[in-house]
Backbone as JSON Lines, residues from 0, in Angstrom:
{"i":0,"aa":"X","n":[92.48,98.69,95.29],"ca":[92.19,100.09,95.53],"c":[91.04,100.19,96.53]}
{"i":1,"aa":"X","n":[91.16,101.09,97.25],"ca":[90.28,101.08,98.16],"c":[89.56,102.32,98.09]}
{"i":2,"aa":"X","n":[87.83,102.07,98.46],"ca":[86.95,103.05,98.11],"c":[86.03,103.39,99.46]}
{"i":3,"aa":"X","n":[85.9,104.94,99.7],"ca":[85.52,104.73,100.87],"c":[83.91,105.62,100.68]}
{"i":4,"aa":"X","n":[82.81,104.67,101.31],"ca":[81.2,105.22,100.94],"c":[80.91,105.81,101.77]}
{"i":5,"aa":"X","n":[80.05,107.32,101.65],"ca":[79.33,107.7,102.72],"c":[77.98,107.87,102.12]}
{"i":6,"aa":"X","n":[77.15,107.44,102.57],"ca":[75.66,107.45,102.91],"c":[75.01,108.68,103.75]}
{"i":7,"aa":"X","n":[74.08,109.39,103.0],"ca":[73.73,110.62,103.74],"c":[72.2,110.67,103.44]}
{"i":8,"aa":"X","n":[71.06,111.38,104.38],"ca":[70.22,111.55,104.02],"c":[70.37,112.67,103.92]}
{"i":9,"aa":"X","n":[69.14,113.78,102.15],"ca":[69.56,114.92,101.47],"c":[68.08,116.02,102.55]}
{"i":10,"aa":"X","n":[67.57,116.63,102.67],"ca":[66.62,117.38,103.4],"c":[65.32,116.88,103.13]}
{"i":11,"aa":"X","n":[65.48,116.33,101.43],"ca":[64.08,115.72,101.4],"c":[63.25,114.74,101.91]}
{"i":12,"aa":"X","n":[64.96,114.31,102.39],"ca":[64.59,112.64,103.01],"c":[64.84,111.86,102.11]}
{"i":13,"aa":"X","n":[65.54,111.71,100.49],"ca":[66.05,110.67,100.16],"c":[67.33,110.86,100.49]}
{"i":14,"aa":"X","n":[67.84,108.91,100.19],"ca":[69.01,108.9,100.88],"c":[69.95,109.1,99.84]}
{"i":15,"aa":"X","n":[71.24,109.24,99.71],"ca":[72.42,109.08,98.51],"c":[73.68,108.95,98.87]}
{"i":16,"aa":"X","n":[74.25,108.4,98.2],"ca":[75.42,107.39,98.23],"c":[76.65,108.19,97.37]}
{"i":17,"aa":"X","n":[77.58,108.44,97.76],"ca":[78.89,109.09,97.4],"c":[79.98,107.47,97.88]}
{"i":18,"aa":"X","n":[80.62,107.77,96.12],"ca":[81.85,106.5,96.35],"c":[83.2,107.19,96.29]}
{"i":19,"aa":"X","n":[84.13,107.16,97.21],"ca":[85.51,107.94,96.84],"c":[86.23,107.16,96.86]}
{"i":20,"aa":"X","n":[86.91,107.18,95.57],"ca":[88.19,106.67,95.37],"c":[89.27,107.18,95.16]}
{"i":21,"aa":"X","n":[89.62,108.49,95.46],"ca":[90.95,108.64,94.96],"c":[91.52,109.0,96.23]}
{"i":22,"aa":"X","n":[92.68,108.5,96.14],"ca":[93.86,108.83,97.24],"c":[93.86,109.48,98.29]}
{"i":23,"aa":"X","n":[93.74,110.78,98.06],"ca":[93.86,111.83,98.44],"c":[92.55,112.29,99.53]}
{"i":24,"aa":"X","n":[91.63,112.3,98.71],"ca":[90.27,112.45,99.49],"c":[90.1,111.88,100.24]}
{"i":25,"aa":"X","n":[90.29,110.33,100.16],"ca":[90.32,109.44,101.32],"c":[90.87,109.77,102.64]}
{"i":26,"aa":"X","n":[92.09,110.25,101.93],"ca":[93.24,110.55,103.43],"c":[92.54,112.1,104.35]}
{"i":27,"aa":"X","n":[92.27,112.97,102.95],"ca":[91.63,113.78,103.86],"c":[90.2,113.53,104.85]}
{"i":28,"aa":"X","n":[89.3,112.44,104.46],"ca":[88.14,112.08,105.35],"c":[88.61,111.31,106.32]}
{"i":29,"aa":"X","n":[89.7,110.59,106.48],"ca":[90.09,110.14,107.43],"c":[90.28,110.61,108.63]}
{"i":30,"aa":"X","n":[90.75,112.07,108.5],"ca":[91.29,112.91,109.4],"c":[90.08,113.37,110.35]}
{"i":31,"aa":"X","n":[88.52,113.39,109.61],"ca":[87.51,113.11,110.43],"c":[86.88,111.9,111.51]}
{"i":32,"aa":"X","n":[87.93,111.16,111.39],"ca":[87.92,109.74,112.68],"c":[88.39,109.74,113.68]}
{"i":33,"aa":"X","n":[88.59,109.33,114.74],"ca":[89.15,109.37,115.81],"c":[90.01,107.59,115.62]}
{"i":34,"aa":"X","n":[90.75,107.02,116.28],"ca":[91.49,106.39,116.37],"c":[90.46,105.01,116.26]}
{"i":35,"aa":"X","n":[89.54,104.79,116.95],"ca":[88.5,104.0,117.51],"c":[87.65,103.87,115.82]}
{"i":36,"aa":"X","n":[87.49,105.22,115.35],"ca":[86.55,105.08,114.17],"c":[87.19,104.47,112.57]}
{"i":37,"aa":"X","n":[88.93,104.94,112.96],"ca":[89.94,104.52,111.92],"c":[89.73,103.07,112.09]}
{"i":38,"aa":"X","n":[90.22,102.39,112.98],"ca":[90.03,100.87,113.55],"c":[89.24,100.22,112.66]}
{"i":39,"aa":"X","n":[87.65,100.65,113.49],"ca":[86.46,100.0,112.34],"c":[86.53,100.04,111.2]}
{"i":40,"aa":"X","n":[87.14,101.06,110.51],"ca":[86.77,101.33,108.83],"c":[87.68,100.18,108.41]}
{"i":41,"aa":"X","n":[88.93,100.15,109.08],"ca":[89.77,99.35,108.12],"c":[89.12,97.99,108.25]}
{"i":42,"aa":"X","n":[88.16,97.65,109.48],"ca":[87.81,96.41,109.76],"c":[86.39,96.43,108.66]}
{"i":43,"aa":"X","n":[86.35,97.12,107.89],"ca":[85.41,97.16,106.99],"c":[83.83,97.23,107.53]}
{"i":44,"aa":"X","n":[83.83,97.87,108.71],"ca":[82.65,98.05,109.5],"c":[82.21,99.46,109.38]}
{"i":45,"aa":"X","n":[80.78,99.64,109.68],"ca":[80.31,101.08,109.1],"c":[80.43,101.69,110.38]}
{"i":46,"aa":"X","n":[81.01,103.32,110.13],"ca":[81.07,104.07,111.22],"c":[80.23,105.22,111.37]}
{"i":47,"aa":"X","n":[79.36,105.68,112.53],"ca":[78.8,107.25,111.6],"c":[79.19,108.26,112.54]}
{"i":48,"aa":"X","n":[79.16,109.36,111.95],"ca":[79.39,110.85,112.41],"c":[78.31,111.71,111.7]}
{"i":49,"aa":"X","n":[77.68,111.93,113.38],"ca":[76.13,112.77,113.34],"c":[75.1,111.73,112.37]}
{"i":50,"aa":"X","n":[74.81,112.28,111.36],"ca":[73.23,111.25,110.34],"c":[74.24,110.75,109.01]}
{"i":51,"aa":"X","n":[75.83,110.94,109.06],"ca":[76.61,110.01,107.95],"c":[76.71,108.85,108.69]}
{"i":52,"aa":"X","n":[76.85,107.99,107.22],"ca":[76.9,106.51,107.7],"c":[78.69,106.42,106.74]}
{"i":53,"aa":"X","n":[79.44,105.99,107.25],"ca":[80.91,105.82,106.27],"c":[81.43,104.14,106.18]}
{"i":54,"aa":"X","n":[81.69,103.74,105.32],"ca":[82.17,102.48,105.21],"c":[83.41,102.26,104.33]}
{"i":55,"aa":"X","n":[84.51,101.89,104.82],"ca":[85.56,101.63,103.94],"c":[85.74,100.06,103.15]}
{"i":56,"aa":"X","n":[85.76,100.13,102.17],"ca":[86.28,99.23,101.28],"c":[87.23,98.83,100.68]}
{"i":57,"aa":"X","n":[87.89,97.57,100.91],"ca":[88.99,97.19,100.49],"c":[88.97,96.22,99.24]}
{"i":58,"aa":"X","n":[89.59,96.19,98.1],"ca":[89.86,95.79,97.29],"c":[91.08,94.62,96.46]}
C-alpha cells in the first residue's frame, strides 16, 4: 500500500506531517503534479509545491 507524506510548515513555524493512505486521496493529490513531479514521487524522491514538501511511499 502506498502512502503519500506531505510536510508543511503551520504559521507558527512548527512543522507537521500528514500521512495519506487511502486510495482515493492519493489520486486526487496527484492531480496537483505535473508529469516531471509524478516521475519523482514514484521514484520515491521528495517533490515540493510552494513551502509543501510531498513524498511518496511505496510499500
Amino acid at each position: 500500500m502506498a502512502v503519500l507524506i506531505r510536510r508543511f510548515k503551520l504559521p507558527t513555524g512548527m512543522m507537521k506531517e500528514e500521512r495519506i493512505d487511502q486510495p482515493d486521496r492519493i489520486e486526487r493529490y496527484m492531480q496537483f503534479f505535473d508529469k516531471e513531479g509524478i516521475a519523482k514521487l514514484e521514484e520515491g524522491k521528495k517533490v515540493f509545491i510552494d513551502k509543501d514538501e510531498w513524498q511518496l511511499i511505496q510499500d
